[in-house]
C-alpha positions, 0 to 999 in steps of 0.5 A: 824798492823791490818789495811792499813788505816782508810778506811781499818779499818771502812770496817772491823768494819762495819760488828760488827754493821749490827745488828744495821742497820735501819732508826733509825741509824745515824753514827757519826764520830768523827773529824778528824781521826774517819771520815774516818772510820764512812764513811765506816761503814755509806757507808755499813750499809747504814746509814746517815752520820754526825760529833759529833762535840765535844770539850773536857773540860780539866782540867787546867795543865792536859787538858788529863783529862776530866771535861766536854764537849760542843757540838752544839747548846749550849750543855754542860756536866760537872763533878762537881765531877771532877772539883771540885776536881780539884779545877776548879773556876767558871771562870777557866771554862769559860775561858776553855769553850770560848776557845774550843767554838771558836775551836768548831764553827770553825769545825762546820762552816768548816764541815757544811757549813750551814747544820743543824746536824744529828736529835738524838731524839729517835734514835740510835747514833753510834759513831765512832772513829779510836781508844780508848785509854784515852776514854776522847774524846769518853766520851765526844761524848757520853755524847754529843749525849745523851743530844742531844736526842739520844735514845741508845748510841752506841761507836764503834772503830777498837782498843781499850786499854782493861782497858778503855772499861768497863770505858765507860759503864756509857756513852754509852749502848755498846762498839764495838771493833775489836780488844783490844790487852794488849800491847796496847800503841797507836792507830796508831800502830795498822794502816800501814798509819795513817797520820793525816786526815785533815779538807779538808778529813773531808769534802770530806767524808762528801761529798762523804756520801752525794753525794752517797745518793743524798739528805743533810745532816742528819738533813737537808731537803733542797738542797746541800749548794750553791756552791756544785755539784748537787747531782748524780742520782743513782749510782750502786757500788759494790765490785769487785774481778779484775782479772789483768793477774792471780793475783786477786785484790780487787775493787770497781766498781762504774756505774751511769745510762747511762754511756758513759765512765769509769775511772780506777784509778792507786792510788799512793804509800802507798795508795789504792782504799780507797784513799780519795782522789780519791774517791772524784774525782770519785764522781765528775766523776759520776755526769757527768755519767762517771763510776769509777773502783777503785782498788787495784794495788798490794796484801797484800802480795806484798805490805809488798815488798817496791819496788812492790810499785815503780815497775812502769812496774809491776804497768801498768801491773795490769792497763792494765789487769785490763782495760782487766778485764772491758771487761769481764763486761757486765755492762761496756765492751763497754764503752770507757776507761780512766786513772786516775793517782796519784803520782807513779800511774799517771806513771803506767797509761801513761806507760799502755797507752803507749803500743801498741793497748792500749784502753785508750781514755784519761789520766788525772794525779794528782800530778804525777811522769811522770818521772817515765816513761820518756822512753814511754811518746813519745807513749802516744797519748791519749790526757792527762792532767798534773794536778800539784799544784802550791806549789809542785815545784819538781813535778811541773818541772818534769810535764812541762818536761814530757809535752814536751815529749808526743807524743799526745795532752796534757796540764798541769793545776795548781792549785794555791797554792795547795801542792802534796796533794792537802789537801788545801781549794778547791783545790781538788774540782779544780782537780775534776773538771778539771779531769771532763772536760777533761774525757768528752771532751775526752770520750764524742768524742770518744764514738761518733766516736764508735757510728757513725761507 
């Protein structure tokens, strides 16, 4: 494996394309699996984010074959050679086409949500995905982008199968790859985690690209959609090496003008600073002027051991020593604390707030495992909220028995419907603003108490 994740991946590859960085760049992922990576590159080169929202034409009985492609606005590219090879009739192709228009203005009305795309004319399209194997559907964007106006063309992937690089010339003007092994079988090889990424993830990269540059999308001048947050004033983020105890761990830091608190987030298992989903919470919690520390709980190295990652006292440890960390941070060292947990995280961060003199002001957990640290809940006083989705029922009963036994101010909220992931339609945006509320009821009294005495 070369990559944790497709945040781990787009992180390593942006430094391949920092001699493309300039205003005529526009980063476009490719739906779904390439957004994440898009967004990391985009978020570096600091660079507008968008979707090449691009169905593939396949040939009938082997649809893996490309004769054409549609995009937006009516685009569409098709191989005579290869559909006629094929023996592809006029309206063998328009009943192919119907269908993968209809899929297309689906992903396009659930991804823009009424922005107009990303203005290709004359600039350079990057296009990113997780990977490279047959190359059809990275044809297909390209050959989108370029009769969309697009002045220079440029594929950029994590892993690529060698024989198809070459293959791509004719579409685009460079290929950027970290790596093209030649026992190359399958992108997801080469990734410790690649589940699927869904529409939901699609739009929370999306939004967070937008949130961190405060304006619309790429093509588009206006305000966010109706319904959105407003966007965020300026907010400073850098990367952070957090010294928990002796171990160094990599984080991000993230501080928006006039801070009145931060929250450091305890990620689950098998995850990391790069979660999504966190990072879209974390978004939230910024435009309330609320600071983010997000980090990495564990090393590299100790992650390869599985039970690191459910040593809850080892996990609060580093919580603990990370809020330690935050001390030593001019920027931030006054500011009241809070916890954000996911999963095993949301254990780590009660079992950190737990310990005596600890200065957390506040707990929110996200489809946690307070079970995990049954024993310490009754010293938990810091007010704190349970978080569960109304679907994920196993969670859903540990979180109400948890709630009976912690020894602070608590309340549980459900989010109807929702699974552990809270990958359904507006659900996420329920947790970000449930954990928003209650950070700034918390964190709000606090720093008024501080500042009084």
């Amino acid at each position: 494996m070369y990559f944790v994740d497709r945040h781990d991946a787009g992180q390593r590859l942006a430094p391949k394309l920092r001699p493309l960085r300039g205003p005529d760049v526009v980063v476009l992922g490719l739906p779904r699996g390439g957004v994440p990576v898009a967004a990391e590159v985009a978020r570096i080169l600091d660079a507008p984010l968008d979707v090449v929202m691009v169905r593939k034409l396949g040939v009938p009985f082997q649809p893996e074959v490309a004769m054409g492609a549609i995009g937006e606005d009516g685009v569409r590219v098709v191989d005579d050679e290869v559909r006629h090879a094929a023996g592809v009739t006029d309206a063998d192709l328009a009943a192919i086409q119907a269908g993968e228009r209809a899929e297309l203005d689906r992903r396009v009305a659930r991804y823009r949500r009424g922005h107009a795309r990303a203005d290709l004319r004359g600039r350079t399209a990057l296009v990113v995905d997780d990977g490279l194997a047959t190359g059809s559907t990275a044809r297909a964007a390209c050959l989108v982008a370029r009769a969309q106006g697009a002045a220079r063309v440029v594929l950029a992937v994590p892993v690529a199968s060698p024989d198809r690089i070459a293959r791509l010339a004719d579409v685009a003007d460079e290929v950027v790859y970290i790596a093209a092994p030649n026992d190359f079988r399958a992108v997801g090889q080469y990734y410790r985690d690649f589940a699927p990424t869904t529409d939901e993830e699609v739009v929370q990269c999306l939004d967070a690209a937008e949130a961190e540059t405060g304006a619309g999308s790429p093509g588009d001048t206006t305000s966010r959609a109706p319904g959105t947050a407003d966007a965020p004033r300026s907010v400073q983020v850098r990367e952070v090496r957090v010294q928990a105890g002796s171990t160094p761990l990599e984080g991000t830091l993230a501080i928006p003008p006039d801070a009145t608190g931060i929250v450091v987030f305890a990620h689950g298992s098998g995850s990391s600073r790069h979660s999504t989903r966190n990072r879209f919470v974390a978004q939230a919690l910024h435009r309330v002027g609320l600071a983010t520390l997000l980090f990495d709980l564990l090393t590299a190295e100790e992650e390869r051991d599985r039970a690191n990652v459910f040593d809850v006292a080892l996990l609060a440890d580093r919580l603990t020593g990370a809020t330690q960390w935050l001390r030593d941070q001019p920027e931030v060292r006054d500011l009241p604390v809070g916890y954000f947990g996911a999963s095993t995280g949301a254990a780590a961060a009660l079992w950190a707030a737990a310990e005596p003199g600890s200065p957390v002001a506040v707990v929110v957990s996200r489809g946690g495992r307070p079970d995990l640290a049954a024993k310490r809940l009754p010293m938990v006083t810091a007010p704190t909220l349970l978080i569960v989705g109304g679907a994920d029922d196993q969670v859903l009963r540990l979180n109400r028995q948890a709630e009976l036994l912690l020894g602070g101010p608590s309340s549980l909220a459900i989010v109807p419907g929702a699974t552990h992931l809270f990958s359904e339609p507006g659900a996420l945006e329920q947790v970000a603003q449930l954990a928003a509320d209650w950070f700034t009821d918390g964190i709000r009294g606090t720093f008024a108490t501080a500042q009084a005495g």
